[in-house]
C-alpha positions as a LaTeX table, in Angstrom:
\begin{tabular}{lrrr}
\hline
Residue & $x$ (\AA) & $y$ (\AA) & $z$ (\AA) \\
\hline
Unk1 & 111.05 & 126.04 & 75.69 \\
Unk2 & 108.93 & 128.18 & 73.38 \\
Unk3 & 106.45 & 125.20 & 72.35 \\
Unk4 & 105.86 & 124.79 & 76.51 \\
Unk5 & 105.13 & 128.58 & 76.56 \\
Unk6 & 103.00 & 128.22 & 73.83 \\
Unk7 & 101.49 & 125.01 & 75.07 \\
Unk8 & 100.59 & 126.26 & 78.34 \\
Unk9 & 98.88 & 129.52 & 77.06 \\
Unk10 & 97.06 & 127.83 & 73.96 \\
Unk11 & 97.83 & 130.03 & 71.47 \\
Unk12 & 101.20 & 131.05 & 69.58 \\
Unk13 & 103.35 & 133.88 & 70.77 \\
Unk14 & 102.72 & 137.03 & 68.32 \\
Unk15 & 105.46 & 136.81 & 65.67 \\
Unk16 & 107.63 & 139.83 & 67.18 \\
Unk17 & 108.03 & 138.82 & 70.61 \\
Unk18 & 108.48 & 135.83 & 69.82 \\
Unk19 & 111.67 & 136.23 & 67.34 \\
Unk20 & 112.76 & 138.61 & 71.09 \\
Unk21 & 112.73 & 135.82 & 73.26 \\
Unk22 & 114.60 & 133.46 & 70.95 \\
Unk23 & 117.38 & 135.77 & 71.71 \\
Unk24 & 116.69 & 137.60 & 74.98 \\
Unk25 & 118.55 & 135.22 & 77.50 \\
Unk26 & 120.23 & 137.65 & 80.15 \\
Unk27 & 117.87 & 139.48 & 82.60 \\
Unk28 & 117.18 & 143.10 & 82.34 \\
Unk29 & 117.61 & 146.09 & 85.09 \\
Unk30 & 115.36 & 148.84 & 85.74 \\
Unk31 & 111.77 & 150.11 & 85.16 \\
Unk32 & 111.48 & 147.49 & 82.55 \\
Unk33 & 112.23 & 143.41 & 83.68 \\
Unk34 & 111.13 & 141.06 & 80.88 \\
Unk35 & 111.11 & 137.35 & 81.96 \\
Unk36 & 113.14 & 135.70 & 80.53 \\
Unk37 & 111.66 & 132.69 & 78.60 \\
Unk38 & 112.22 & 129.74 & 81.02 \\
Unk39 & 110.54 & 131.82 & 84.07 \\
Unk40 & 107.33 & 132.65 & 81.38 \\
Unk41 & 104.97 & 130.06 & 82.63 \\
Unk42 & 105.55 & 130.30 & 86.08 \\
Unk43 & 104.77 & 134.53 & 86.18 \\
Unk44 & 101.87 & 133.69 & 84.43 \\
Unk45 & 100.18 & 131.22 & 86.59 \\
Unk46 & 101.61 & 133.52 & 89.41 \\
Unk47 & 99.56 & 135.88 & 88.62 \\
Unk48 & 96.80 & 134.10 & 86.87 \\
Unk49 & 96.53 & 135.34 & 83.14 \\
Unk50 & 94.49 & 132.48 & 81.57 \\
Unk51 & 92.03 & 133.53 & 84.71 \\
Unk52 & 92.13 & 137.05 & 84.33 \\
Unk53 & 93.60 & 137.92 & 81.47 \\
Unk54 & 92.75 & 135.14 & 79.07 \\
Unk55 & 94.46 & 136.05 & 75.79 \\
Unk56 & 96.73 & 138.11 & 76.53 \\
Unk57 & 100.43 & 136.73 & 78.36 \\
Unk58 & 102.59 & 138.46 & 81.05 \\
Unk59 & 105.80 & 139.52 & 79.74 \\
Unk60 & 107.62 & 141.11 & 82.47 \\
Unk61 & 106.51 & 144.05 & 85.16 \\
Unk62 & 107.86 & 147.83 & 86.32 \\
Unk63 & 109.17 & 146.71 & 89.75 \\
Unk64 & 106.74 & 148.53 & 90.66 \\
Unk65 & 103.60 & 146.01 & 90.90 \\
Unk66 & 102.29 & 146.42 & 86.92 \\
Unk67 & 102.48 & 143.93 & 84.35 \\
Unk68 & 103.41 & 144.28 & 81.24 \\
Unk69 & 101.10 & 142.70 & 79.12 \\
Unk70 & 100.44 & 141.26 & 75.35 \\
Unk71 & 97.73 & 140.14 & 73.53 \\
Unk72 & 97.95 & 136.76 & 71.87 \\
Unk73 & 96.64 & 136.19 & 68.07 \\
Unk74 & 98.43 & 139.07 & 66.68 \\
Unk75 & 101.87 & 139.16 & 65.11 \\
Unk76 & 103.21 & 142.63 & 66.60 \\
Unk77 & 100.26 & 143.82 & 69.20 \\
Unk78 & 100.49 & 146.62 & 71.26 \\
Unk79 & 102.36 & 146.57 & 74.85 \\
Unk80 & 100.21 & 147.72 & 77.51 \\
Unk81 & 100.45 & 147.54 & 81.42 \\
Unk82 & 98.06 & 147.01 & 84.08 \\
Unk83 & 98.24 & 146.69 & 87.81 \\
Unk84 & 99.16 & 142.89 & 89.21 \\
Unk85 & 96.50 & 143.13 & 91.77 \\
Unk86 & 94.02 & 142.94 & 88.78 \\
Unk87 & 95.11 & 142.02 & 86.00 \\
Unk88 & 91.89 & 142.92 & 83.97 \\
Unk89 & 92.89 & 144.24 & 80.49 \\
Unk90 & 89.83 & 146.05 & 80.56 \\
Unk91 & 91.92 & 148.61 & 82.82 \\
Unk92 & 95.02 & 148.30 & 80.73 \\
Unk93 & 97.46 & 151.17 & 79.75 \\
Unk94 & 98.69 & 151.75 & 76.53 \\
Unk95 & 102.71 & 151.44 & 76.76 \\
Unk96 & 103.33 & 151.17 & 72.93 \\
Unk97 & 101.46 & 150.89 & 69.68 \\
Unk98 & 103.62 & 147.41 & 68.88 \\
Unk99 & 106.29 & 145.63 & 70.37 \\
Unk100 & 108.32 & 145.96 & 68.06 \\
Unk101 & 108.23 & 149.59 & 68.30 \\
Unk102 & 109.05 & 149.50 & 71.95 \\
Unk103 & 111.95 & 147.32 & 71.11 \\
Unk104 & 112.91 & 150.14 & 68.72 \\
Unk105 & 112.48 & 152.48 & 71.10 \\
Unk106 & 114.55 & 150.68 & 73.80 \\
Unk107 & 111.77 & 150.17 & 76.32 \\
Unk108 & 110.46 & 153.41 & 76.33 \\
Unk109 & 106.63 & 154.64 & 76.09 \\
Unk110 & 106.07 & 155.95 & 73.14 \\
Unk111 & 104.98 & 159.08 & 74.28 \\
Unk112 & 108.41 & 159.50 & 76.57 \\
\hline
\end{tabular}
């Protein structure tokens, strides 16, 4: 499932969310909803990352119409969000210096 992920976007999944989704197979409740690996390829050509966000994948959203967002090439890059209705990273928010920090921090900013 990984290698279609990985397929579809081009690029390898950074190193630290990619060990996560190895394991990460129940869904998740609250302001934070992370796909869960076999729905990854279908939010992101839902919402059109390789158009709009080319280089960065679509990890999961706030329920509240942001995206949580990565960017591909790096091993543990910072989690950001930005709105679904544009996905431009130029008008990204940062959400945590690395994703494995927000895992630390149990899906919290880390300025919360």
């Amino acid at each position: 499932m990984i290698e279609d992920i990985e397929k579809y976007l081009e690029c390898v999944l950074p190193k630290s969310y990619r060990a996560f989704i190895l394991f990460h197979n129940k869904e998740m409740e609250g302001k934070v909803y992370l796909y869960l690996a076999k729905d990854l390829v279908e939010r992101n050509e839902c919402y059109g990352i390789k158009e709009y966000a080319p280089g960065y994948v679509n990890i999961g959203n706030n329920g509240g119409g942001e995206a949580f967002i990565l960017k591909l090439g790096e091993d543990d890059p910072e989690v950001s969000i930005v709105g679904h209705g544009s996905m431009d990273p130029k008008l990204k928010e940062l959400v945590s210096q690395s994703f494995s920090r927000w895992l630390e921090l149990d899906f919290r900013c880390d300025n919360d």
